[in-house]
N, C-alpha and C positions, 0 to 999 in steps of 0.2 A: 612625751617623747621616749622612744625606746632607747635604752644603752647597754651596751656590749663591754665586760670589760676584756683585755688586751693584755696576756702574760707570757712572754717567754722564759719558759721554765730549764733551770740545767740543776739536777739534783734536791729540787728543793725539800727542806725537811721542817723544823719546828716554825720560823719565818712564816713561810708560804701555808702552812695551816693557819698561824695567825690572821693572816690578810685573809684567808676566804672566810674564816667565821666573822671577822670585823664587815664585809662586802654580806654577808648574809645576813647581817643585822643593819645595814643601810636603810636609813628615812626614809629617800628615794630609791625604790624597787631598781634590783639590778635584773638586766633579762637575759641573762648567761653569761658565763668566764669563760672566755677563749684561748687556750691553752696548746702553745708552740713547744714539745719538749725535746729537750736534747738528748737522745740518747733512751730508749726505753727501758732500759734495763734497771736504770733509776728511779723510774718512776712506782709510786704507791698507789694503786688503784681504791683504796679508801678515803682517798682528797675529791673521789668524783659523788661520794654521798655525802659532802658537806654543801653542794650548791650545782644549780645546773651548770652543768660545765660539759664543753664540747675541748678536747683532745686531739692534739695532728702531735707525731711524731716524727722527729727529724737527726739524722744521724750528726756527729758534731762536726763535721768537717763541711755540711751541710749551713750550718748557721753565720748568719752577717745579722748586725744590727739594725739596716735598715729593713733587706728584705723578708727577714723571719717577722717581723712586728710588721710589715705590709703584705704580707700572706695571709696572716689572720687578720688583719681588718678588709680582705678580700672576704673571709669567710663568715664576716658577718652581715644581716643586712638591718642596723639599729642605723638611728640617725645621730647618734652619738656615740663615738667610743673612746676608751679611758684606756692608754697606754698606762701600764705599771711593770714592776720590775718582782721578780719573787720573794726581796724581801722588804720587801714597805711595806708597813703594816698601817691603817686609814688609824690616826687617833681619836676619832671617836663618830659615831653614826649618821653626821651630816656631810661626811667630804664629798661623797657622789651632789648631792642638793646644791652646797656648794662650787663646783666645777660646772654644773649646770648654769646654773645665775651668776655664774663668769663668761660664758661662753654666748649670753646676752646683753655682756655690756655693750657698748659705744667707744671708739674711737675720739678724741675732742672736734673732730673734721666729720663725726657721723660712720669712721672706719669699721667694718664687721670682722668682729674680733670670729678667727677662722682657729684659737685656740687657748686655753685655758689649763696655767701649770700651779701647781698645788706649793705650798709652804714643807719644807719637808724639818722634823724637826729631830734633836738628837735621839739618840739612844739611851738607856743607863749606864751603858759601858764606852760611852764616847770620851775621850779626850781633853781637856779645857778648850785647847787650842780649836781642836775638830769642834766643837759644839760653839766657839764663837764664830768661826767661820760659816757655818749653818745661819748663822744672825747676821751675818753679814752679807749670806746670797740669796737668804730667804727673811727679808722681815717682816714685822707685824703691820703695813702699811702696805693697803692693793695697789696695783696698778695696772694700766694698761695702757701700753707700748709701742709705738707707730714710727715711720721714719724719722719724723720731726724728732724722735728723743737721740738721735743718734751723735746731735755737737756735745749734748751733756753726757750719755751713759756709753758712748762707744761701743765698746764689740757686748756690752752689756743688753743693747736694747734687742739681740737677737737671743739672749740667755734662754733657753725653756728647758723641762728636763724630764724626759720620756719616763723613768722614779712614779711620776705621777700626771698626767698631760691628757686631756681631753681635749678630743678633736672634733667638730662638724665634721660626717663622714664623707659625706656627697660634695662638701668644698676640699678635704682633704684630695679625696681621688681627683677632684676635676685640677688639682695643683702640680700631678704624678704620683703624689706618695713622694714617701722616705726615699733618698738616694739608697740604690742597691750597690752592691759591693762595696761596702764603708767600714773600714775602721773601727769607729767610733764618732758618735756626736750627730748623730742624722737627727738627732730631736732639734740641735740650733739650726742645722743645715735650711731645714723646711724651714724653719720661724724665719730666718735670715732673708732665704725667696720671697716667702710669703711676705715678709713685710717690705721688701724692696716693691712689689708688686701691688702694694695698697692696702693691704688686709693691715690689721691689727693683733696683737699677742696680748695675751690677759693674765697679770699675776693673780692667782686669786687667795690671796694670806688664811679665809676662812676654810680652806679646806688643805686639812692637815694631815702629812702622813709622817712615822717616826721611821728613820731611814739616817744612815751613816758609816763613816767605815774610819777604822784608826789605821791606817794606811803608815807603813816604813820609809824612809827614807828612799828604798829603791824602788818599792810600789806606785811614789810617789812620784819619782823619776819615769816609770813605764807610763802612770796615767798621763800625764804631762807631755810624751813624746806623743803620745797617741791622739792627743788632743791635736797636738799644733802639727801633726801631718794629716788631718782631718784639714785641718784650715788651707796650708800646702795646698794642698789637692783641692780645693775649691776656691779659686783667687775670685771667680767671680760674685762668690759672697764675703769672703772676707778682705780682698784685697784695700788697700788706704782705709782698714776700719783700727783705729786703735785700741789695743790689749794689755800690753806689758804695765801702761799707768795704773788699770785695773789690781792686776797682782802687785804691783809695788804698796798701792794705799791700803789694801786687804794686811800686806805686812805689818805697817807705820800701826795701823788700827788694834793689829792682833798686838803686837808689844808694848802700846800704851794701855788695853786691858788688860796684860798680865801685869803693869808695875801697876795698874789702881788697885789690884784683886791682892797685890803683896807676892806675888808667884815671879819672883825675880829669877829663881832657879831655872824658871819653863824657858826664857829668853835663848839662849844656848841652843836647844832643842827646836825652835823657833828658826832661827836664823840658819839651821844646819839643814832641816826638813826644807825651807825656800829657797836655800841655794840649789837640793838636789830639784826641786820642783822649776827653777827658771834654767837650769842645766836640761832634765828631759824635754822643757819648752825652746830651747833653742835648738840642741839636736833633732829634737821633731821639725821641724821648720826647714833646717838642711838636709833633711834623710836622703835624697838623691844624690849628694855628693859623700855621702855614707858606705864603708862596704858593707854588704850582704848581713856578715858576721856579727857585726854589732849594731845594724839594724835588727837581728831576730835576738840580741841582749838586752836592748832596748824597752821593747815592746810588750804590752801587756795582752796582744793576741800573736801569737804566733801561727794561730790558721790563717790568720789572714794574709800573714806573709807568704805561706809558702804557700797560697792558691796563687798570688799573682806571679812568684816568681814561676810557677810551675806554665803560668798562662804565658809569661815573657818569651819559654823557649821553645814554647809551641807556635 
């Protein structure tokens, strides 16, 4: 089977060379990188002699999350494509093999799993805290995910994460594609459908990419707002799905490994980063009763805000 892999690119430099030489050394044969760039003016046209790779350029004001990564999987015609992000780099030459022989498992009902997301694992300069988290939303233990898991894993059983996600192309499209004009979060949005709708979601832990970010306390707060007016804005997948128990156990968990690890200092830092992270998740959740102003303080896109209010007074 043919695959396509899926990049949209905004400046990428030592990252994104990484990931193409690692894709160029893939087990399983890739059959070209499709590459969405933000901005030309950034772009190094010496990335295009590391691997076949086809190039669409797109101005920034231009890019959404969902429909920039559904334009190029327009552009391709594989029966497989691999969403990635420009700096996840695959840990080592079987992740494509891997996502592939996810994307043929079985549901326990016989469900066709319509997607397969990768284990993403720290960096060298990640965090304690950030690198347990990682183990905590990615672990060493596959699975695959269907409505039935939704009394035990809540808004979990929709978790997928476009970082690394392989799609069936021809079931992807025949679903709509990614929700256009989003935020953020169109990789849970489709799993969330999709699996309301019968399909199955596939963790696949053997295919691993190294991918993280040591994010601030206000960073934290942006991604978090961004997240839960993602959810906002689509009650029909996430509406009576439970979240907040999620992030509270991910805390209880993170602080009982820093007191086994002896890292009693990180607790502070710990408790200070989750308050700013359940603060941008509840201000995301209310952004409609928000002004303007401190919804674009908020926010870790600011295009996005101001295409719709721009669209509001049209």
């Amino acid at each position: 089977m043919m695959v396509d892999v899926i990049v949209p690119a905004y400046k990428p430099g030592k990252k994104f060379k990484q990931l193409l030489t690692m894709l160029a050394a893939q087990s399983y044969p890739i059959h070209k990188v499709i590459v969405v760039n933000t901005e030309k003016a950034y772009w190094d046209k010496e990335f295009e002699q590391m691997i076949d790779m086809e190039v669409h350029h797109i101005a920034k004001e231009e890019f959404d999350h969902g429909a920039t990564r559904h334009l190029a999987i327009e552009y391709s015609q594989a029966e497989i494509v691999i969403c990635m992000t420009d700096d996840a780099v695959p840990a080592d030459r079987r992740l494509v093999q891997e996502l592939v022989d996810g994307l043929n498992w079985k549901g326990p009902h016989g469900e066709t799993v319509i997607e397969a997301y990768a284990r993403q694992l720290p960096d060298k300069d990640c965090s304690l805290v950030e690198a347990y988290t990682r183990s905590f939303n990615y672990p060493e233990q596959s699975r695959v995910k269907t409505k039935d898991d939704l009394k035990e894993l809540g808004i979990k059983t929709f978790f997928a994460s476009n970082v690394c996600c392989a799609y069936w192309r021809e079931l992807y499209l025949s679903r709509g594609g990614f929700i256009r004009e989003t935020i953020f979060n169109e990789d849970m949005i489709f799993a969330g459908k999709a699996i309301q709708a019968g399909y199955a979601v596939a963790y696949a832990a053997g295919a691993r990419v190294t991918h993280s970010h040591n994010y601030n306390c206000l960073q934290q707060l942006r991604r978090n707002f961004d997240l839960a007016v993602s959810q906002a804005d689509h009650p029909e997948v996430f509406k009576g799905i439970r979240s907040e128990s999620e992030g509270i156990r991910l805390v209880k968990q993170s602080a009982s490994y820093l007191i086994r690890r002896g890292r009693f200092y990180l607790l502070p830092d710990l408790v200070l980063k989750s308050g700013f992270k359940y603060l941008g998740y509840r201000l995301g959740k209310s952004y409609k009763r928000l002004p303007k102003k401190l919804v674009m303080m908020c926010t870790m896109n600011p295009d996005f805000w101001k295409k719709r209010y721009m669209e509001e007074r049209l």
